[in-house]
mmCIF file of the C-alpha atoms, coordinates in Angstrom:
data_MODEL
# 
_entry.id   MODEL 
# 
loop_
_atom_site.group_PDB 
_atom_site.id 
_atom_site.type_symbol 
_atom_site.label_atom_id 
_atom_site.label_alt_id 
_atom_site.label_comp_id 
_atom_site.label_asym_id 
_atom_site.label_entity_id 
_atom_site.label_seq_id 
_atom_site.pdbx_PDB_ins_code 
_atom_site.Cartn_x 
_atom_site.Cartn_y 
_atom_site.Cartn_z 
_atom_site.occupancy 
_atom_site.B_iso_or_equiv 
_atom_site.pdbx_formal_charge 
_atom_site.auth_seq_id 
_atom_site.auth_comp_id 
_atom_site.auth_asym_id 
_atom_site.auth_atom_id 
_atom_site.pdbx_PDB_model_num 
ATOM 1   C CA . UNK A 1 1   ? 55.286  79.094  115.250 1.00 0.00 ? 1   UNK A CA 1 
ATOM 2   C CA . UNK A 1 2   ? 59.015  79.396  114.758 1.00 0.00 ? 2   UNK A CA 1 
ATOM 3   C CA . UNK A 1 3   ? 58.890  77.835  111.284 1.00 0.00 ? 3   UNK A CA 1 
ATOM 4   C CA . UNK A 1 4   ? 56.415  80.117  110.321 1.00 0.00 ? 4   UNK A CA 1 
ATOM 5   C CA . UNK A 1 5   ? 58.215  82.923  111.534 1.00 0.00 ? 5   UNK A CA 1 
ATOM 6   C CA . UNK A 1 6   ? 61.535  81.867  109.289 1.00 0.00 ? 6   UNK A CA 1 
ATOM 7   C CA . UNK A 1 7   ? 59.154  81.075  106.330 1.00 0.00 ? 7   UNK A CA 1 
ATOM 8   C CA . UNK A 1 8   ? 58.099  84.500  106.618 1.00 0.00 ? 8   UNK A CA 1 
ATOM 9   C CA . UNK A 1 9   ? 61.227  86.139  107.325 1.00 0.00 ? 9   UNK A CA 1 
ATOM 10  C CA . UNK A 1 10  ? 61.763  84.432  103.833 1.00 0.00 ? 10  UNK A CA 1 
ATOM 11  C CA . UNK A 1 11  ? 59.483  85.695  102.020 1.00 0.00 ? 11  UNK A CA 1 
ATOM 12  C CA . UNK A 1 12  ? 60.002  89.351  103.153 1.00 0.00 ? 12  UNK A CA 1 
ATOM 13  C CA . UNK A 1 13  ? 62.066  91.479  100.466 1.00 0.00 ? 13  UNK A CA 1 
ATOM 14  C CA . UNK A 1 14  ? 65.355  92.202  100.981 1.00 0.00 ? 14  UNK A CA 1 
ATOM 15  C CA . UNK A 1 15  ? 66.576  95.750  101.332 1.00 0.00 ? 15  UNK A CA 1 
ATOM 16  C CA . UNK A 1 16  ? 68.758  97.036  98.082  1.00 0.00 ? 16  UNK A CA 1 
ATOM 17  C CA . UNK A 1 17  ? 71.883  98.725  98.679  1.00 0.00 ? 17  UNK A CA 1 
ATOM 18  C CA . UNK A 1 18  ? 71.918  101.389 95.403  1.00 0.00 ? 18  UNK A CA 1 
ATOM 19  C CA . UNK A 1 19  ? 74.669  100.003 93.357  1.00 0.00 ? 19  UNK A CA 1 
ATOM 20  C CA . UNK A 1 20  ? 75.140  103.483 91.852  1.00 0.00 ? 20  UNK A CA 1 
ATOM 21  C CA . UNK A 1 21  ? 76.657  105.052 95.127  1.00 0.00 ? 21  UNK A CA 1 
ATOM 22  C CA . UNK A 1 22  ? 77.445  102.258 97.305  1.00 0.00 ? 22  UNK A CA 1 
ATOM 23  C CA . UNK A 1 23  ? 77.999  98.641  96.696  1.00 0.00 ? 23  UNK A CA 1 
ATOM 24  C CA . UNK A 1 24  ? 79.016  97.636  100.180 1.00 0.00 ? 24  UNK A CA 1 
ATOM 25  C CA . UNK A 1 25  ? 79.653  98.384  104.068 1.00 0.00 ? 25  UNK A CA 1 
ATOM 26  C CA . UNK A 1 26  ? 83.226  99.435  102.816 1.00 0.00 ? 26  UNK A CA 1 
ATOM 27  C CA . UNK A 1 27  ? 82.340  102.540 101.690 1.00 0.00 ? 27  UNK A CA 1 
ATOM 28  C CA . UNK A 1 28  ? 83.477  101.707 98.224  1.00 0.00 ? 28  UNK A CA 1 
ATOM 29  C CA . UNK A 1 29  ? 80.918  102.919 95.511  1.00 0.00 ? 29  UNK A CA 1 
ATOM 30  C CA . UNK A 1 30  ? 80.059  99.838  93.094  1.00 0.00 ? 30  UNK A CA 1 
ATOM 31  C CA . UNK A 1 31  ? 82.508  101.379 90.501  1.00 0.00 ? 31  UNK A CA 1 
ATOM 32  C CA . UNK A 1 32  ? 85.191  101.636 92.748  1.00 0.00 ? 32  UNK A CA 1 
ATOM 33  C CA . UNK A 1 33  ? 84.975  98.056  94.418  1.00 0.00 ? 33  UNK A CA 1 
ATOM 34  C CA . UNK A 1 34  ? 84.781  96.555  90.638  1.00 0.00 ? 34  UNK A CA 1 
ATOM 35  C CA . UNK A 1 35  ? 88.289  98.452  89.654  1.00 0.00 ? 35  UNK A CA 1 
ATOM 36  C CA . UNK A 1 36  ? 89.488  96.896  93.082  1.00 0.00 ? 36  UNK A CA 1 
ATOM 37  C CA . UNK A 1 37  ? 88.000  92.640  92.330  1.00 0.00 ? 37  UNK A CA 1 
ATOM 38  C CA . UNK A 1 38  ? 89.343  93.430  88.434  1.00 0.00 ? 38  UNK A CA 1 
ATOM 39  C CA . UNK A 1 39  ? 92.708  93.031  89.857  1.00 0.00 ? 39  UNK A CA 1 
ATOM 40  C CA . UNK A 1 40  ? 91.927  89.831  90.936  1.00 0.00 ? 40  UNK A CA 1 
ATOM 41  C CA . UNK A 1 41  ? 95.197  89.044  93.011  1.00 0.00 ? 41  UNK A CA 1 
ATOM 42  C CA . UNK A 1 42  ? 98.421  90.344  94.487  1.00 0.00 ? 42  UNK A CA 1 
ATOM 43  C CA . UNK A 1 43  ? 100.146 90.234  91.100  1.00 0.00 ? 43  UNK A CA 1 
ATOM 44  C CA . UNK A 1 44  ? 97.543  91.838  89.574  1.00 0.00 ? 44  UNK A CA 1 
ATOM 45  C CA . UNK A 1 45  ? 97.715  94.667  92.253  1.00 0.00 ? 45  UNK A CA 1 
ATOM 46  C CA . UNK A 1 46  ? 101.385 95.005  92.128  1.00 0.00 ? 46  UNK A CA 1 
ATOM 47  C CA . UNK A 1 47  ? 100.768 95.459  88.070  1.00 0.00 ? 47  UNK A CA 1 
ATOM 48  C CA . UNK A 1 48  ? 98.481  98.482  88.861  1.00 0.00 ? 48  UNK A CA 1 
ATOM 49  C CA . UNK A 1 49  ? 100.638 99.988  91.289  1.00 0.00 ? 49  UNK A CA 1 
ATOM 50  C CA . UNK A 1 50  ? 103.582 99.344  88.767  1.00 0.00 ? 50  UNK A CA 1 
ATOM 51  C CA . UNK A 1 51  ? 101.628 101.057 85.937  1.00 0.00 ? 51  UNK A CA 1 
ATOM 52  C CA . UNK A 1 52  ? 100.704 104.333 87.992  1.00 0.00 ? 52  UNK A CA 1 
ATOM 53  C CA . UNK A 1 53  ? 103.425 107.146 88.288  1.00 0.00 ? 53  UNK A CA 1 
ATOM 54  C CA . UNK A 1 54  ? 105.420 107.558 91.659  1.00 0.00 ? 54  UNK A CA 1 
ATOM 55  C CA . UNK A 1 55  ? 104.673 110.915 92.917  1.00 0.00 ? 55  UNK A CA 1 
ATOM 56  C CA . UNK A 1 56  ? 107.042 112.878 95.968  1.00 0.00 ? 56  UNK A CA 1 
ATOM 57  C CA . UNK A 1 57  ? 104.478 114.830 97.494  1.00 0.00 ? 57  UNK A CA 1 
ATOM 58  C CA . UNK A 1 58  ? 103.917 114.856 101.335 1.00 0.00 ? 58  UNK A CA 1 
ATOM 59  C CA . UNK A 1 59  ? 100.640 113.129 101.262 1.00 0.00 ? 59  UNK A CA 1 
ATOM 60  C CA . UNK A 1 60  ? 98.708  110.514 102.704 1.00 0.00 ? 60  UNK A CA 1 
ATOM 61  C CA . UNK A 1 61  ? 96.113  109.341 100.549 1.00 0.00 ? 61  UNK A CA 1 
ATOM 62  C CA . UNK A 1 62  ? 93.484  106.701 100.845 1.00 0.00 ? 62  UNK A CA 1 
ATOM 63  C CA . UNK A 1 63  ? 92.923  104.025 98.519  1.00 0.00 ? 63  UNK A CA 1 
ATOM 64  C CA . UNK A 1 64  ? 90.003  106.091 97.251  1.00 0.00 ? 64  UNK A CA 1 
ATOM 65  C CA . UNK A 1 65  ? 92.227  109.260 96.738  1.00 0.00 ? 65  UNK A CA 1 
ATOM 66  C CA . UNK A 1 66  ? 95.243  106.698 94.723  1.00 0.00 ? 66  UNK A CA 1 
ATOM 67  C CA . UNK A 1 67  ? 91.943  105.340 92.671  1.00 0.00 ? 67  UNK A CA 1 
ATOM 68  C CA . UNK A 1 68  ? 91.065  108.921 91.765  1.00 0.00 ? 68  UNK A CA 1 
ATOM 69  C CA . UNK A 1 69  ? 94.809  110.098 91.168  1.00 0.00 ? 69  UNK A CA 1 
ATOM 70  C CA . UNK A 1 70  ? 96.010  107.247 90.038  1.00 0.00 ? 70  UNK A CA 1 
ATOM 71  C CA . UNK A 1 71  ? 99.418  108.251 91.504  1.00 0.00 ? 71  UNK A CA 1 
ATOM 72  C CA . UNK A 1 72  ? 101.172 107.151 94.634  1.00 0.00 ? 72  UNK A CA 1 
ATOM 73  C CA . UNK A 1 73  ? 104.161 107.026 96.498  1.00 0.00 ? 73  UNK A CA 1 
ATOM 74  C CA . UNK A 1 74  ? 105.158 104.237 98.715  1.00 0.00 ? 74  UNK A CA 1 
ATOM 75  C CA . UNK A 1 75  ? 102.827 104.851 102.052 1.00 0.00 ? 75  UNK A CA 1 
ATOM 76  C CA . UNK A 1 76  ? 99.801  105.231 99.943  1.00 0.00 ? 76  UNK A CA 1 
ATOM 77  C CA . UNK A 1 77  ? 100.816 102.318 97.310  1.00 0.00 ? 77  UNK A CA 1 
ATOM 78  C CA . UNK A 1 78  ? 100.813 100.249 100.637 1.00 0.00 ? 78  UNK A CA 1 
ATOM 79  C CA . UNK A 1 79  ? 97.761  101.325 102.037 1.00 0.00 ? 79  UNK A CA 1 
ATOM 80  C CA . UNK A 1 80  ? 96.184  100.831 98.436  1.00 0.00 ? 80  UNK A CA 1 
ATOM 81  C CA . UNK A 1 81  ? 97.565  97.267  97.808  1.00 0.00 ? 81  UNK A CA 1 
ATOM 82  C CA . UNK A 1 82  ? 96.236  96.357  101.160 1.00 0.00 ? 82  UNK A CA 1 
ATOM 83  C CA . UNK A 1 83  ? 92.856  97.739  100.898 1.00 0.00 ? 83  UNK A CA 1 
ATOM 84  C CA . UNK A 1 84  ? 92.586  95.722  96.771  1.00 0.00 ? 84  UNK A CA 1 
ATOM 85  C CA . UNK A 1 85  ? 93.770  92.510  98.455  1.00 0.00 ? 85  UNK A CA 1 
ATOM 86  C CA . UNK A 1 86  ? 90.855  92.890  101.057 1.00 0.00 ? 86  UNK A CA 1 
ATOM 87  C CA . UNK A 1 87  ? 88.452  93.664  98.212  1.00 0.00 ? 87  UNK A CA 1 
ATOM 88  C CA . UNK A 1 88  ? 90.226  90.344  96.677  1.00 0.00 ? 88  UNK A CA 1 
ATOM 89  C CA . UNK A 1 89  ? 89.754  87.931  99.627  1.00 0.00 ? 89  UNK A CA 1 
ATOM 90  C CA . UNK A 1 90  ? 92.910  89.040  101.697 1.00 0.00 ? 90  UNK A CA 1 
ATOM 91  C CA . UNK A 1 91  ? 93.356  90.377  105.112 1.00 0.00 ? 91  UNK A CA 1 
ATOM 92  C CA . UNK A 1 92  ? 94.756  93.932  104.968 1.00 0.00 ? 92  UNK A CA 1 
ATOM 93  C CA . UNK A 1 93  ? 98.142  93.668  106.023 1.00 0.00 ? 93  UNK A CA 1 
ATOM 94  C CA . UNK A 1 94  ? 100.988 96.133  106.272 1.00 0.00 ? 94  UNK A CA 1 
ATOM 95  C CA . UNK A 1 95  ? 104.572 95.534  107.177 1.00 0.00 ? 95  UNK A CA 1 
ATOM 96  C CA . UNK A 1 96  ? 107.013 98.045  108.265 1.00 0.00 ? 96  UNK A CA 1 
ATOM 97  C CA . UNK A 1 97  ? 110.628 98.596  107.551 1.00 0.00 ? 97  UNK A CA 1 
ATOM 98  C CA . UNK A 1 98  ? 112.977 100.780 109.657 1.00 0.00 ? 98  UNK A CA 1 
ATOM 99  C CA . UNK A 1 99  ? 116.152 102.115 108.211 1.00 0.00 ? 99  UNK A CA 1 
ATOM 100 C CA . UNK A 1 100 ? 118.801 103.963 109.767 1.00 0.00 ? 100 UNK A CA 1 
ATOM 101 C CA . UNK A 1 101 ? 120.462 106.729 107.625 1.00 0.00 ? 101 UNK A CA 1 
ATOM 102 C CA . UNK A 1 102 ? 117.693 106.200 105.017 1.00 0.00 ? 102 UNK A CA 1 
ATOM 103 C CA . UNK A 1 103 ? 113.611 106.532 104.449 1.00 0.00 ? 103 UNK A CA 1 
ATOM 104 C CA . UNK A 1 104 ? 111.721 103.727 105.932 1.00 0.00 ? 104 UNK A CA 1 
ATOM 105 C CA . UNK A 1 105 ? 109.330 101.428 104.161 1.00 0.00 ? 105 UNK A CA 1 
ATOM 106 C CA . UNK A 1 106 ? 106.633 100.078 104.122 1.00 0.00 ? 106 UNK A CA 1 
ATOM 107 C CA . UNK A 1 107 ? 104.685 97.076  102.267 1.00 0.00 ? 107 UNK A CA 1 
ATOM 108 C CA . UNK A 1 108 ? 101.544 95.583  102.005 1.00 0.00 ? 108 UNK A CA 1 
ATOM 109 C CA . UNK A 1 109 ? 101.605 91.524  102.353 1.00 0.00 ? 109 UNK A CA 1 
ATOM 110 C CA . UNK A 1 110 ? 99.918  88.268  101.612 1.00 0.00 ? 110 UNK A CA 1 
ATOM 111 C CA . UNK A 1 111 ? 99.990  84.577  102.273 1.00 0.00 ? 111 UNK A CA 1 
ATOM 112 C CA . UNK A 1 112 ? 99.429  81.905  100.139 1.00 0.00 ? 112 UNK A CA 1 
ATOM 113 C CA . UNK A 1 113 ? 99.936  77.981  100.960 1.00 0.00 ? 113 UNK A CA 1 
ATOM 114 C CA . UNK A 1 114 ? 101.620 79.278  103.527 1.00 0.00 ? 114 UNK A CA 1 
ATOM 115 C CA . UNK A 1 115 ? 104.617 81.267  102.585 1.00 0.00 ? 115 UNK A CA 1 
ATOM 116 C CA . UNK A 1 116 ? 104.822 84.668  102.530 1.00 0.00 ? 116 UNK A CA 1 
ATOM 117 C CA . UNK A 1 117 ? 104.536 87.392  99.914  1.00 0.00 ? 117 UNK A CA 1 
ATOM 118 C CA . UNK A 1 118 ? 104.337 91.090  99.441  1.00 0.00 ? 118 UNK A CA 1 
ATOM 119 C CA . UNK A 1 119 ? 102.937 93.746  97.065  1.00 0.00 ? 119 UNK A CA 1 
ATOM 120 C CA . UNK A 1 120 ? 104.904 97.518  97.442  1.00 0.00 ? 120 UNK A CA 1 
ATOM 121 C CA . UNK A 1 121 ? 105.140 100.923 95.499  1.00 0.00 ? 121 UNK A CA 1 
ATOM 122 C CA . UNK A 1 122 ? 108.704 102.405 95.653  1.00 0.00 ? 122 UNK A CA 1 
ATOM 123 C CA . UNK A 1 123 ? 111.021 104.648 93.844  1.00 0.00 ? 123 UNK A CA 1 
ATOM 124 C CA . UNK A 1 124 ? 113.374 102.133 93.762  1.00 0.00 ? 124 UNK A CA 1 
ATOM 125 C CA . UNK A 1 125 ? 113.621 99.045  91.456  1.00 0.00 ? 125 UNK A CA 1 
ATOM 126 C CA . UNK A 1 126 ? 114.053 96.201  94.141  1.00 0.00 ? 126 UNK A CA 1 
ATOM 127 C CA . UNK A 1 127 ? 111.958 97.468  96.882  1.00 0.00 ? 127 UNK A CA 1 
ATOM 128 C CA . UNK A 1 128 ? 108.353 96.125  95.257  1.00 0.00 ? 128 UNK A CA 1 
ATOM 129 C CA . UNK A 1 129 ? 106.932 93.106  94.476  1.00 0.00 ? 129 UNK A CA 1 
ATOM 130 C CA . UNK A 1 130 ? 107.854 89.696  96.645  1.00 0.00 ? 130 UNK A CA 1 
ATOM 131 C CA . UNK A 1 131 ? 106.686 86.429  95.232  1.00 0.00 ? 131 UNK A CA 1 
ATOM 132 C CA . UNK A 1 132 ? 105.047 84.222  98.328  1.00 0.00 ? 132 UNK A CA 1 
ATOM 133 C CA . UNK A 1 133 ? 107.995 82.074  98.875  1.00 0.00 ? 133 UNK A CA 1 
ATOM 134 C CA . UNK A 1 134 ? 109.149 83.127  102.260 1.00 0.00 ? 134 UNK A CA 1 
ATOM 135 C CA . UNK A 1 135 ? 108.203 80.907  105.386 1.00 0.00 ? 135 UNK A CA 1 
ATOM 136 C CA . UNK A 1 136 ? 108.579 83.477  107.835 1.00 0.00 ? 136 UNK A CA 1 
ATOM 137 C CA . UNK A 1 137 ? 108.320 87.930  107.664 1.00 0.00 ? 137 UNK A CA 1 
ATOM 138 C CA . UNK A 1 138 ? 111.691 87.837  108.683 1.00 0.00 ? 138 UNK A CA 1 
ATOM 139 C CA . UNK A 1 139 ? 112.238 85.833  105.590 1.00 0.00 ? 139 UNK A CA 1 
ATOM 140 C CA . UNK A 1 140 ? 110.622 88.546  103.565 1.00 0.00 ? 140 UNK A CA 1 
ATOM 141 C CA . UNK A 1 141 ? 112.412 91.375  105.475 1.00 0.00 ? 141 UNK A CA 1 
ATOM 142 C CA . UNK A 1 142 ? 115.411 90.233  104.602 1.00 0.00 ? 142 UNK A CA 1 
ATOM 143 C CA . UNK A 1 143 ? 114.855 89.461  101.014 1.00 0.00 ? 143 UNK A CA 1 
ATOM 144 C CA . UNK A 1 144 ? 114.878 93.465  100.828 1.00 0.00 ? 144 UNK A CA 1 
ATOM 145 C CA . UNK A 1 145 ? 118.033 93.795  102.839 1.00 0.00 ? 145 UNK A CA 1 
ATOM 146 C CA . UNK A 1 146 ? 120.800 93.745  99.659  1.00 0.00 ? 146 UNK A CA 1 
ATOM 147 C CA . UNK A 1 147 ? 119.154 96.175  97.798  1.00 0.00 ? 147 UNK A CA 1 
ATOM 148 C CA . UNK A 1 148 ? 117.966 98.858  100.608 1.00 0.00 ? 148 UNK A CA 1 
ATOM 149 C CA . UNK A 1 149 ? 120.442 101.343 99.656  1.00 0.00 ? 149 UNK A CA 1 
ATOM 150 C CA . UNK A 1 150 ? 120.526 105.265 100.408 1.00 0.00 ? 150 UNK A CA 1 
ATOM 151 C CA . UNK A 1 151 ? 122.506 108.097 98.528  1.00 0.00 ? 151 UNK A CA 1 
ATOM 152 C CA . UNK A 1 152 ? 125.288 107.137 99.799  1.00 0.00 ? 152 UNK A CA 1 
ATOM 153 C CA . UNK A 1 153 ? 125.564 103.366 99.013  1.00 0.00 ? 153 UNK A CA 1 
ATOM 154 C CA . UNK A 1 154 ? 125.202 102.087 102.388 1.00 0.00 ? 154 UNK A CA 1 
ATOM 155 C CA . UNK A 1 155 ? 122.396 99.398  103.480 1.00 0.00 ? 155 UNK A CA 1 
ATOM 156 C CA . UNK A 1 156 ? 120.739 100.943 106.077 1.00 0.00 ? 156 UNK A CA 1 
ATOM 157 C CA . UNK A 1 157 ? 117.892 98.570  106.523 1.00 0.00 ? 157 UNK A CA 1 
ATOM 158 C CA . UNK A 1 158 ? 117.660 97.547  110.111 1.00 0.00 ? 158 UNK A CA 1 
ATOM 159 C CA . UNK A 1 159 ? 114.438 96.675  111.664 1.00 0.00 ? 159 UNK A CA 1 
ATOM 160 C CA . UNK A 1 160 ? 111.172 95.002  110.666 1.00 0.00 ? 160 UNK A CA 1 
ATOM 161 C CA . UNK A 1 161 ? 107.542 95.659  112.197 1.00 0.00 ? 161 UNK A CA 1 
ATOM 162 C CA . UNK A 1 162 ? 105.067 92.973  113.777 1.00 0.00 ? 162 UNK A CA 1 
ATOM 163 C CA . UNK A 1 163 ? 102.220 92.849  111.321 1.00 0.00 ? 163 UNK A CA 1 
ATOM 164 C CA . UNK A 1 164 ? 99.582  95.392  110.785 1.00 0.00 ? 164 UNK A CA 1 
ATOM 165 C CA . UNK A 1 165 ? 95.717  94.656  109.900 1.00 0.00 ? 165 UNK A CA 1 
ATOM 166 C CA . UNK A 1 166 ? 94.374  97.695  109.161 1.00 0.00 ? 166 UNK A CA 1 
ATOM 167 C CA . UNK A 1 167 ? 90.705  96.378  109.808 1.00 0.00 ? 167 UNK A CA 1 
ATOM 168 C CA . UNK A 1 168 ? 91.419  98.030  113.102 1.00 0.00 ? 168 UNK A CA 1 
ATOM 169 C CA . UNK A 1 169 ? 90.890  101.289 111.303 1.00 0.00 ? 169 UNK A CA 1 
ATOM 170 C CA . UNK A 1 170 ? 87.688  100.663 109.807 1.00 0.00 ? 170 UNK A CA 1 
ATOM 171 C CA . UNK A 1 171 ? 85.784  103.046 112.508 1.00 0.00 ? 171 UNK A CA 1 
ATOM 172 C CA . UNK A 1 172 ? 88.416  105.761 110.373 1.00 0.00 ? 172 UNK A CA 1 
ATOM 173 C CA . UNK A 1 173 ? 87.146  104.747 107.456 1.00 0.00 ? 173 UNK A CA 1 
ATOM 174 C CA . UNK A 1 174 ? 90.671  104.357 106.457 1.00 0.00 ? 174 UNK A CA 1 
ATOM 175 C CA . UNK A 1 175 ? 89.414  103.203 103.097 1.00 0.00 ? 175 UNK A CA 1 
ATOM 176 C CA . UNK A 1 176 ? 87.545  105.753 101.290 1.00 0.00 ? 176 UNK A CA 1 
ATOM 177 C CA . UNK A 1 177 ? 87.851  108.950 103.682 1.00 0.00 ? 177 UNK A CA 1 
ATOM 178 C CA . UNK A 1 178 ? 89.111  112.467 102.218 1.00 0.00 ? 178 UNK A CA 1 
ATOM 179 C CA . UNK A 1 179 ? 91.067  113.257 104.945 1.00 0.00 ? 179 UNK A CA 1 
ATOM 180 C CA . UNK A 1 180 ? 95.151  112.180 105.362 1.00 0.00 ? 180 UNK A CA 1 
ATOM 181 C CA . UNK A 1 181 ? 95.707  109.421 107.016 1.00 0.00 ? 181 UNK A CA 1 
ATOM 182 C CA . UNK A 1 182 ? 98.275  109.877 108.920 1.00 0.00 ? 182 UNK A CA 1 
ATOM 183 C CA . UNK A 1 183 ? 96.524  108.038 111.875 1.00 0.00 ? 183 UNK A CA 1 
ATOM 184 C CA . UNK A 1 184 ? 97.781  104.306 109.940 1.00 0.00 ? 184 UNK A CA 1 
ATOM 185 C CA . UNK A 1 185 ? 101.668 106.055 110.345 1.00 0.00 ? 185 UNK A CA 1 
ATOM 186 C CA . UNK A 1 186 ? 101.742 106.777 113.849 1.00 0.00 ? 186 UNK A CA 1 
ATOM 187 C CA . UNK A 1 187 ? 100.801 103.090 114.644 1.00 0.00 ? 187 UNK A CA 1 
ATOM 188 C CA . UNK A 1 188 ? 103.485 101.850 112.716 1.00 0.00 ? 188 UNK A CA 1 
ATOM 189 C CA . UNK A 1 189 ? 105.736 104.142 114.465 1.00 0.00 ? 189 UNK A CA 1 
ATOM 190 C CA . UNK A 1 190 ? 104.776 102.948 117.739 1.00 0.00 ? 190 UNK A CA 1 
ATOM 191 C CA . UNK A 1 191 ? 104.563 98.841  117.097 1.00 0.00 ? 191 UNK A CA 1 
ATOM 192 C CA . UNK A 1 192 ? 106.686 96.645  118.195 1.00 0.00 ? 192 UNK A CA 1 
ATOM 193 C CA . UNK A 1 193 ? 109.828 95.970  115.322 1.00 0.00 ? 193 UNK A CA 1 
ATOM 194 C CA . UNK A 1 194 ? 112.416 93.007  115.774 1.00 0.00 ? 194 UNK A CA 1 
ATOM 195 C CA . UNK A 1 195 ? 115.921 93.883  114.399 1.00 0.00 ? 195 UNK A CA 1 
ATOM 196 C CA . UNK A 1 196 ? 116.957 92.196  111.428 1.00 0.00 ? 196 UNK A CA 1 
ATOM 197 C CA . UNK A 1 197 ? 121.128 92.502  112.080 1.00 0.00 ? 197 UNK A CA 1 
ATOM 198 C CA . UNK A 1 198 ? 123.498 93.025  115.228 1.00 0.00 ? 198 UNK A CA 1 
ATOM 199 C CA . UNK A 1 199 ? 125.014 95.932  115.504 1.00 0.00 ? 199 UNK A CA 1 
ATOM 200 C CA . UNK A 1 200 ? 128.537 94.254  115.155 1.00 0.00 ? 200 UNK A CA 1 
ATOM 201 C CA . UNK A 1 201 ? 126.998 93.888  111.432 1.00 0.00 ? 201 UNK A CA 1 
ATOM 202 C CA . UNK A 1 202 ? 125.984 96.708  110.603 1.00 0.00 ? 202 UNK A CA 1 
ATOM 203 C CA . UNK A 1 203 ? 129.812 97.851  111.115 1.00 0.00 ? 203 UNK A CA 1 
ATOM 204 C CA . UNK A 1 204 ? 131.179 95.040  108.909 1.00 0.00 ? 204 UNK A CA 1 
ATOM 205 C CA . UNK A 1 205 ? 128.379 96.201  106.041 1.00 0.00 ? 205 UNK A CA 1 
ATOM 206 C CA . UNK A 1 206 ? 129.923 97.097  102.733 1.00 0.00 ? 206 UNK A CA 1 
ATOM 207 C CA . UNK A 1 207 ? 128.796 99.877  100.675 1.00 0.00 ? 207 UNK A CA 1 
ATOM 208 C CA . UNK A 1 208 ? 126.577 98.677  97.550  1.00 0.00 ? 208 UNK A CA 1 
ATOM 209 C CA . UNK A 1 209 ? 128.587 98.839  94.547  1.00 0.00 ? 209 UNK A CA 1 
ATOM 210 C CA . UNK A 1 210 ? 127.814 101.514 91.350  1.00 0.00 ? 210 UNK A CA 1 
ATOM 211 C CA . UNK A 1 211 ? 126.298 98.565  88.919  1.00 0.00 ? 211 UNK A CA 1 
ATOM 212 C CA . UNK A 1 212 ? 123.745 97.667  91.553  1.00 0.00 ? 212 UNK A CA 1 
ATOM 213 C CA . UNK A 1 213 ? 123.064 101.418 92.545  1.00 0.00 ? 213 UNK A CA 1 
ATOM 214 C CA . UNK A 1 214 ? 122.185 102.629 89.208  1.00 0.00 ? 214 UNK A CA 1 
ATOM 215 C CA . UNK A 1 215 ? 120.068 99.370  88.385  1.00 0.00 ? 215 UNK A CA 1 
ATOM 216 C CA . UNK A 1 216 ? 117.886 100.096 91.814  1.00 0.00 ? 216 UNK A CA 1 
ATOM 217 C CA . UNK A 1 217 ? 117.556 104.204 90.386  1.00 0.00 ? 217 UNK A CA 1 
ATOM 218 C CA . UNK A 1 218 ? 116.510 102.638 87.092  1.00 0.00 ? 218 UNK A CA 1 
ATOM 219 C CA . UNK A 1 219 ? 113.671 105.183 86.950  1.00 0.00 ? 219 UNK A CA 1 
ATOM 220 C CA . UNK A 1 220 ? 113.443 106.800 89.304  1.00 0.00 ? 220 UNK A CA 1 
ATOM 221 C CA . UNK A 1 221 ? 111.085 109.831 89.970  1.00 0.00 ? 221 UNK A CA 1 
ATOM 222 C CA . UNK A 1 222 ? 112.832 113.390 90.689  1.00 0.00 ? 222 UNK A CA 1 
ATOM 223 C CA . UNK A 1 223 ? 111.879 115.958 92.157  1.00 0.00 ? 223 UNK A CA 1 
ATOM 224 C CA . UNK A 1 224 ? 110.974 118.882 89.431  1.00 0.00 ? 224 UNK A CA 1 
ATOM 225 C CA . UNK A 1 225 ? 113.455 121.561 90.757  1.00 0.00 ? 225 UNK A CA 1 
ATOM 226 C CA . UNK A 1 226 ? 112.002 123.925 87.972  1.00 0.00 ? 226 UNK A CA 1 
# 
């Protein structure tokens, strides 16, 4: 009786899922999931990001919003990067940075034979892409650490979060919804972060020096003050 049941269950057709406006339980329409897989891996997803114009607004965009725009600033580029390495095979991870005197930061990261790697939209030069070379996130943390400057030449990064898969905001349909979401910021705000220096450090920290400051501005966006 059983194996009749399973032949049957067989034969039955399966339901389609209209590739037109849908292609999965993502949300994703067919379109947008195939611009997602054509990046095909972290590089490839740090190229788009790359290629699309920093914007300054105070937004928080879905990946679905940065598809349509095709714009982003660093929040957004995160959230994006991490939702194109799920559609790629990877878990959706974010990492946060903490800075003191300074904007945070946050990036979207990966693993690959082990070591760690990261994918990132910023207005500044140094603050993107990480190749996966580093055996531990504080490894990766600190790779940013020279070049996380502010206005004033100081390094001000200080703190690093405890990853962040955003699966847990699937039920927000953090994805492909029209509405901010802010909801993914006020997690990282209240996670756990391990500090990356003492304090006795920080206080023996030299200033960054002009060369490297103008190399991490090296197109920067500005605000249009017209």
């Amino acid at each position: 009786m059983k194996k009749c049941l399973f032949l049957l269950l067989i034969l039955l057709p399966r339901p389609r899922v209209d590739s037109a406006t849908m292609s999965d339980s993502t949300g994703f329409t067919a379109s947008e999931l195939r611009k997602l897989r054509s990046l095909k891996d972290p590089h490839g997803i740090q190229q788009f990001l790359d290629d699309v114009p920093y914007h300054l607004a105070d937004t928080a965009w879905s990946p679905r919003r940065v598809l349509a725009q095709q714009t982003a600033h660093c929040l957004e580029g995160a959230i994006f990067a991490a939702a194109a390495l799920r559609a790629n095979g990877y878990p959706p991870l974010l990492l946060d940075f903490e800075a003191e005197h300074d904007t945070d930061h946050v990036i979207a990261i990966f693993r690959e034979n082990g070591c760690w790697g990261a994918v990132a939209k910023s207005n500044y030069t140094g603050c993107r892409w990480r190749e996966p070379i580093h055996r531990t996130l504080r490894e990766l943390a600190l790779s940013y650490f020279n070049i996380y400057v502010n206005l004033r030449r100081e390094r001000t990064l200080r703190r690093f979060s405890v990853p962040v898969n955003l699966k847990r905001f699937d039920c927000q349909n953090w994805m492909t919804t029209d509405k901010p979401v802010w909801f993914i910021v006020y997690h990282l705000f209240d996670i756990k972060h391990y500090p990356l220096i003492t304090p006795a450090m920080s206080k023996r920290l030299h200033r960054a020096d002009e060369r490297l400051f103008q190399a991490e501005c090296l197109g920067k966006a500005l605000k249009n003050r017209g």
